[in-house]
N, C-alpha and C positions, 0 to 999 in steps of 0.2 A: 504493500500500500504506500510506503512511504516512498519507495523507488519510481512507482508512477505517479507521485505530488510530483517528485524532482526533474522526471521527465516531461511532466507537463509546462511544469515553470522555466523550465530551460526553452522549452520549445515555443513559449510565449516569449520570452525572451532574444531568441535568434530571431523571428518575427519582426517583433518590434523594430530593431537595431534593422532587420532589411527594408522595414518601410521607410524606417526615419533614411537611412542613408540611400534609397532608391528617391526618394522624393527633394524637391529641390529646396534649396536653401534662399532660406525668406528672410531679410532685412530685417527689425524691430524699425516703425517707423510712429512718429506721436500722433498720427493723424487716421481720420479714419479714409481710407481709400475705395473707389468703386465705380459700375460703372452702370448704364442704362441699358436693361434689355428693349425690346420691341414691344413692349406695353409703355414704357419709359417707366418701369418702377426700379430704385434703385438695387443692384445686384454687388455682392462683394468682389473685391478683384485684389490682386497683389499690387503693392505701389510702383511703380514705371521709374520713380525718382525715389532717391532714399538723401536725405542732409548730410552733408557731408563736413559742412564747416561756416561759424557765424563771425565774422570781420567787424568789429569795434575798432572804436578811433584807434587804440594802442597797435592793434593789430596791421593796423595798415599804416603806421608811421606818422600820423597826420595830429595836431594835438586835440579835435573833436573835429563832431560829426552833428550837425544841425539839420532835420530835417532835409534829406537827400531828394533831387526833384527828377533827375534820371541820370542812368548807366547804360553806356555803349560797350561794344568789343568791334574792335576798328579787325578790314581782314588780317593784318599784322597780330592780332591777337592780343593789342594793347587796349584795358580797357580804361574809358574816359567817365568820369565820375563826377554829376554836378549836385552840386549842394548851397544851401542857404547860410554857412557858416563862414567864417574867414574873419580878418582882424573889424572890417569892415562889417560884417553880419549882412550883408547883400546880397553875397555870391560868389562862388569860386568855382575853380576848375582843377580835380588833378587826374594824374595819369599814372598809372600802375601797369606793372608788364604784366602777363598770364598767371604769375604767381603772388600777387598781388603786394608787391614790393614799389616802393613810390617811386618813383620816374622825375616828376616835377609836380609843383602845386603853382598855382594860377592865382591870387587873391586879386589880380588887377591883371591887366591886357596891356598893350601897346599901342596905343590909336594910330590912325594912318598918318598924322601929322609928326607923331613922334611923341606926344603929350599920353599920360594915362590914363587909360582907360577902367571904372570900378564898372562892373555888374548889378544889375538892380533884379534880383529875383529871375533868372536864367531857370530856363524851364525844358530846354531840349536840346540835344547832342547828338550828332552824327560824323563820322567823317568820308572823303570820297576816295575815289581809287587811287587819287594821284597824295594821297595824305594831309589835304586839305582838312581843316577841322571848321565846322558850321553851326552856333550855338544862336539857340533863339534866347534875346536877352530880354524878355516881357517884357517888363516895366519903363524898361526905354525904348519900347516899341520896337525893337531892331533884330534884323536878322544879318550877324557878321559871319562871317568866313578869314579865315584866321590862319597862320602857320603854325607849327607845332611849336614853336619858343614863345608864340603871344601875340606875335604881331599879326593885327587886321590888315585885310589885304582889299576887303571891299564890305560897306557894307548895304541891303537891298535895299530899291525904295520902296518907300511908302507908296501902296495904291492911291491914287489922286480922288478927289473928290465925287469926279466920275463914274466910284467904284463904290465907296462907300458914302453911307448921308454924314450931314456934319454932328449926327450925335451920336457916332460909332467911334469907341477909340480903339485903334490895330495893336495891338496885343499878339505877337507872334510867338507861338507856344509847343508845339512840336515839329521837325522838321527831319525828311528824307531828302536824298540826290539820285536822281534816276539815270538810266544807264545813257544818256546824250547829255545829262551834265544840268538836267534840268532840277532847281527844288519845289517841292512840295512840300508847304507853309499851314498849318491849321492856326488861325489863330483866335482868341477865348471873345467865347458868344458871338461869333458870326457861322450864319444860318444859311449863307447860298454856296458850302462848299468847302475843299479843300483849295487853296491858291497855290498857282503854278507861276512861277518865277523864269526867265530865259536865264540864260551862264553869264548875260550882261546887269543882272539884277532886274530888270523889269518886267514889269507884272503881265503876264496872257491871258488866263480867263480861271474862273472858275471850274474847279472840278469835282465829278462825283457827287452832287449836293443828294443830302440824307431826304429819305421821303418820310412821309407819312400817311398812317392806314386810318381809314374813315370809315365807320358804320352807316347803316340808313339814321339814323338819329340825328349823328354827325351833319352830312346832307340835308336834314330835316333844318337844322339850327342856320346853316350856311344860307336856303333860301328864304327863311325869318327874315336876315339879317339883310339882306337886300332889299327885301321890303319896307322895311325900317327906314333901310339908307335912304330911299326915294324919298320917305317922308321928313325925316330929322338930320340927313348929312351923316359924318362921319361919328357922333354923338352917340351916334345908336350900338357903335360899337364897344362902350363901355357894358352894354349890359349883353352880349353875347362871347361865349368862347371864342379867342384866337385860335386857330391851329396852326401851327407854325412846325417845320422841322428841327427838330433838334441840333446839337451840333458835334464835332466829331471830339473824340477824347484823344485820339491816339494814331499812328501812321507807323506801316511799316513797308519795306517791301521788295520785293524777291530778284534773282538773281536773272529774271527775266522781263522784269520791269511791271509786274503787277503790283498793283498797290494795295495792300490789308489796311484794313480799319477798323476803329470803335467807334461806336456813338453812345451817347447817354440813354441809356434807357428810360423811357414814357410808356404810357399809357398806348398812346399814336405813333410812337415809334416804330420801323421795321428795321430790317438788316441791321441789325446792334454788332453784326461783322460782315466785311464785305472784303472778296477780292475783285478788286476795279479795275478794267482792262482801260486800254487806252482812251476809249470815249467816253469813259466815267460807268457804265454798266458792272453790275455784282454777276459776276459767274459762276459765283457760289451756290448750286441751284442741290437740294434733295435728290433731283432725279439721279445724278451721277454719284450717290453715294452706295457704299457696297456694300450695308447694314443701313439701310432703310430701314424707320418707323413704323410705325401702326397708320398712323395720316404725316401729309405734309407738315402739317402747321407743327407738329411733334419734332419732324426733321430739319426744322429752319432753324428750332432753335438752340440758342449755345448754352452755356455756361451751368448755372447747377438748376435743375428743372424745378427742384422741392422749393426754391422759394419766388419761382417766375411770376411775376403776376401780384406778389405781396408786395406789401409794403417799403421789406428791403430788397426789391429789386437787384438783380446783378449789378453791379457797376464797373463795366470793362475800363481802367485806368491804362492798359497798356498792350501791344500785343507785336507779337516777333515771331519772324519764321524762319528758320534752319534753309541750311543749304540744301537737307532731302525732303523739301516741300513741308515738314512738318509745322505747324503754324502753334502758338500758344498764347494765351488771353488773361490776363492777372484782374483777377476781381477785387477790388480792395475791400469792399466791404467784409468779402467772407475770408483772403486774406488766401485764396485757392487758388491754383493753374490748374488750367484745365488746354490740354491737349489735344489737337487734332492731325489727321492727317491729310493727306492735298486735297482728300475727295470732302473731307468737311466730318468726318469721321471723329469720334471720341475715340481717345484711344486710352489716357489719362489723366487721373483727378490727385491732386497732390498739394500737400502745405494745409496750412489754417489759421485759425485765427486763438493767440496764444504768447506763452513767453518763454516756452524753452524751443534747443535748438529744432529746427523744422519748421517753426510755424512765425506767423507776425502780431504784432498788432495792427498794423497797417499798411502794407504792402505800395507801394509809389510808383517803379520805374522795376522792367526788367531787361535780360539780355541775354545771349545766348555766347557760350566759351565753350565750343566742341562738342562733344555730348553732357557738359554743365550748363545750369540756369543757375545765373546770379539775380536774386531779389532785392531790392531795397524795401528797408522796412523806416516809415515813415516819423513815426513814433520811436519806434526802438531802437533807431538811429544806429541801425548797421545792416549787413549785405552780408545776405545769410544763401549759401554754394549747397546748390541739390545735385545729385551723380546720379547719371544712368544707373540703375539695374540691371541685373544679370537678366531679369524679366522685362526690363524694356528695352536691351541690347537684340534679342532675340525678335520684338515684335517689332522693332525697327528695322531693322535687318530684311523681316521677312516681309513687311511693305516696301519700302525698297524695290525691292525682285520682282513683289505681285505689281507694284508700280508700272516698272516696263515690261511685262508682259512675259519675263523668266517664273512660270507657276512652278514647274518641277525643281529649279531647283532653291525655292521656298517652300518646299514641303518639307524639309528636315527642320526645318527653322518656322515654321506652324504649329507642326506636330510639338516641338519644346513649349512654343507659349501652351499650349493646350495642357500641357504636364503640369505648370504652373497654374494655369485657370483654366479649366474643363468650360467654362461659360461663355470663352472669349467667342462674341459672335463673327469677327472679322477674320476669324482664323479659324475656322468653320468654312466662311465662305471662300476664304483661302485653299483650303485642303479641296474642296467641291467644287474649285475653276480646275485644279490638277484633275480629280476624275474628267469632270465634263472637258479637256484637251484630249486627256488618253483615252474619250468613248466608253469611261465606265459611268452610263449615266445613271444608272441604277444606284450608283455607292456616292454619284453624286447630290441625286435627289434626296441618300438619307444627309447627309452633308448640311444639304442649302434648307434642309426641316428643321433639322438642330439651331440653324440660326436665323429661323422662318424669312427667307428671302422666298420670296411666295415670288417672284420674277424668275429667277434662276431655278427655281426648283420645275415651273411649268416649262421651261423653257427645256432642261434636263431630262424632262416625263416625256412630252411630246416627242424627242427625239428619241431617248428608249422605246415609247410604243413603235415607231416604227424602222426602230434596229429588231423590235423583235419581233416583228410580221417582215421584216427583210430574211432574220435568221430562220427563219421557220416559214417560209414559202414553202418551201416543198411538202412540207406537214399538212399544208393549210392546202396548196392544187388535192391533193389527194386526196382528203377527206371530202373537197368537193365535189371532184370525179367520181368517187364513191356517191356522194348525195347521187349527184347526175343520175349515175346508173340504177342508185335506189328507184328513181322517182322512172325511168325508161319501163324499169322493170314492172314498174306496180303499174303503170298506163297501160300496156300490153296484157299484164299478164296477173292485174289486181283484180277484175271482177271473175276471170276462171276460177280465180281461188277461194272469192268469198264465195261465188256459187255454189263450188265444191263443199264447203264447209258447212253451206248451208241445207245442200244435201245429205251429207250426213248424219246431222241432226234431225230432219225429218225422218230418217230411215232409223234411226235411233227410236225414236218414239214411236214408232206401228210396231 
């Protein structure tokens, strides 16, 4: 008896030790992480980022850290870091290599005359290919372009009157350089767009302007308000809702000259993210996503679902996309990145709102250092480094591959995320484009069920039913032929028989 305790507890024990070390190794991370199935109800998943390390003032050499306003990483991999602190309490600039060791600090600039230049509240940072650095300085209205030691080298005009009315003040407040050398300017509280700047400084047109969504109600109120107008002037419009577009938070954009953005979320707001091709249109459309929703209106939208619609509304503060199309959204309210890929795809939810390492109080400005996301935390006045995963190295990897169109050989690298999350629907539909290439539509349709892509899956059925009336023709002629000959036979030779039959039973009965 005792002998088989010992061997039962042994053999629960070699067990054990083969699950734990057949299954993969999970990060501890402070946050809760997860993702949306096809209902959109939240499902759990492994974290994609794990924290890696939080940068306080000592840490980065600098003697404080005041309210941070944004973080670049130039392609050089140096990253540019603006803040509201400095001897002046304005505004500075420093620069740190990849390892975030201080380079130079900026409390003041170089004006183009030779005279100094201080910072009033600098709100955006970028630099271009030729290592030009471009900071939107708010509060002096101005958008310079600068060398790396400080000196301004130009700074843009001012849109003329023409552009804006005289009680609009230009506030330049995030800025990209697009690949002909062109900027793209959002500046605080203007409503008809992103401004586009030529390489000479001067203004072209607006771009992209944010729409907004209208009910019949809406409509209803709009032609009130016309009516009104006929009778009282513009008067009338103190007692009717404006609907106006919102404006943009945020700009980033790709290595192909699309432009990503944020807007403030409303009520009437749409696209709260957009990629805007060259005539200002969002391309970012549901249809071309690989984990489709339940409805569209489900698949349009970004950020964390459980609170869309309340009160604390998402609030996209910032958003950046990686070199393999991967695009990410910093919510500050919830203090989350939330992940996508090029198709508009969740892929991960990561960070929170909090005070140890991993999470923020208040999240500002982020950026992107290789497979690292640097945060700025607003409040907590430091720039806190998240590292790929051995779980989002794999599911990176294996978009990637399904990206251009290599399925097989992102099935080794499917099949791992699926080790780590059985639930991942994207790798699902991953593994299910590999069958439907090699013709196993059978193994694909159960595939494209597991991650209810009701498109793929019809589309995989339809082509199985008739691989397998292709494969079984010959089964199928034959059984026909036979029918044929049944039915030949019983025209000729069906009433001899039932005669017969029926003869017999009468001669049965006498």
């Amino acid at each position: 008896m005792k002998r088989s305790f010992k061997t039962v507890l042994l053999s629960l024990i070699i067990v054990i030790m083969s699950v734990t070390m057949a299954a993969p190794a999970l990060a501890y991370v402070p946050y809760n992480t997860y993702n949306y199935n096809y209902y959109g109800e939240t499902v759990g998943s492994p974290s994609g980022y794990v924290p890696e390390k939080i940068y306080l003032a000592e840490d980065l050499g600098i003697s404080s850290i005041h309210s941070p306003t944004d973080i670049y990483v130039s392609p050089d991999e140096e990253i540019y870091f603006l803040d509201l602190g400095g001897d002046n309490a304005r505004g500075r600039m420093c620069i740190f290599d990849k390892n975030f060791k201080l380079i130079r600090e900026f409390k003041k600039l170089t004006d183009i005359d030779g005279s100094d230049y201080y910072m009033n509240n600098p709100s955006g940072v970028t630099v271009d290919k030729d290592g030009y650095i471009y900071i939107c300085d708010t509060d002096n209205g101005a958008l310079l372009k600068l060398t790396k030691d400080g000196q301004i080298v130009m700074k843009y005009k001012q849109p003329g009157d023409d552009v804006f009315d005289e009680s609009y003040t230009y506030q330049p407040f995030k800025v990209v350089i697009g690949i002909n050398g062109a900027a793209y300017v959002i500046s605080k509280g203007c409503l008809d767009g992103i401004l586009e700047f030529d390489v000479e400084g001067n203004f072209v047109r607006f771009f992209g302007a944010p729409k907004v969504q209208l009910n019949i109600g809406d409509y209803f109120l709009m032609y009130w308000r016309q009516i009104f107008r006929a009778f009282y002037g513009e008067e009338a419009d103190e007692n009717f809702v404006t609907f106006v577009p919102t404006e943009f938070e945020n700009v980033d954009i790709d290595e192909n000259g699309f432009i990503f953005s944020t807007v403030i979320a409303s009520e009437s707001s749409i696209d709260e993210v957009s990629k805007l091709n060259f005539t200002g249109s969002n391309v970012l459309s549901p249809t071309t996503k690989s984990t489709k929703k339940i409805t569209d209106s489900l698949s349009k939208n970004y950020g964390d679902l459980e609170t869309l619609g309340k009160d604390n509304d998402n609030n996209f503060v910032d958003i950046v996309v990686d070199d393999d199309g991967f695009f990410s959204i910093l919510d500050s309210k919830l203090s989350k990145i939330f992940e996508y890929d090029a198709e508009g795809n969740l892929v991960f939810v990561y960070g929170g709102a909090g005070q140890q390492m991993g999470t923020m109080i208040q999240g500002s400005a982020m950026a992107k250092l290789g497979t690292k996301t640097l945060i700025t935390d607003k409040i907590g006045c430091s720039i806190t480094v998240y590292e790929l995963s051995d779980y989002g190295q794999y599911l990176h990897d294996a978009v990637v591959l399904y990206n251009k169109g290599l399925y097989s050989e992102a099935e080794p690298l499917w099949r791992e995320v699926l080790r780590y999350n059985a639930n991942s629907d994207i790798a699902h539909v991953g593994i299910g484009k590999v069958y439907y290439m090699n013709g196993q539509y059978k193994e694909a349709m159960n595939e494209f069920k597991l991650a209810n892509d009701r498109e793929n899956y019809s589309r995989s059925f339809e082509l199985y039913r008739k691989d397998y009336i292709r494969s079984n023709f010959g089964l199928f002629m034959t059984l026909i032929l036979i029918l044929i000959i049944l039915v030949v036979l019983w025209r000729f030779f069906g009433k001899k028989i039932i005669n017969s039959i029926k003869e017999k039973k009468e001669g049965g009965v006498q």
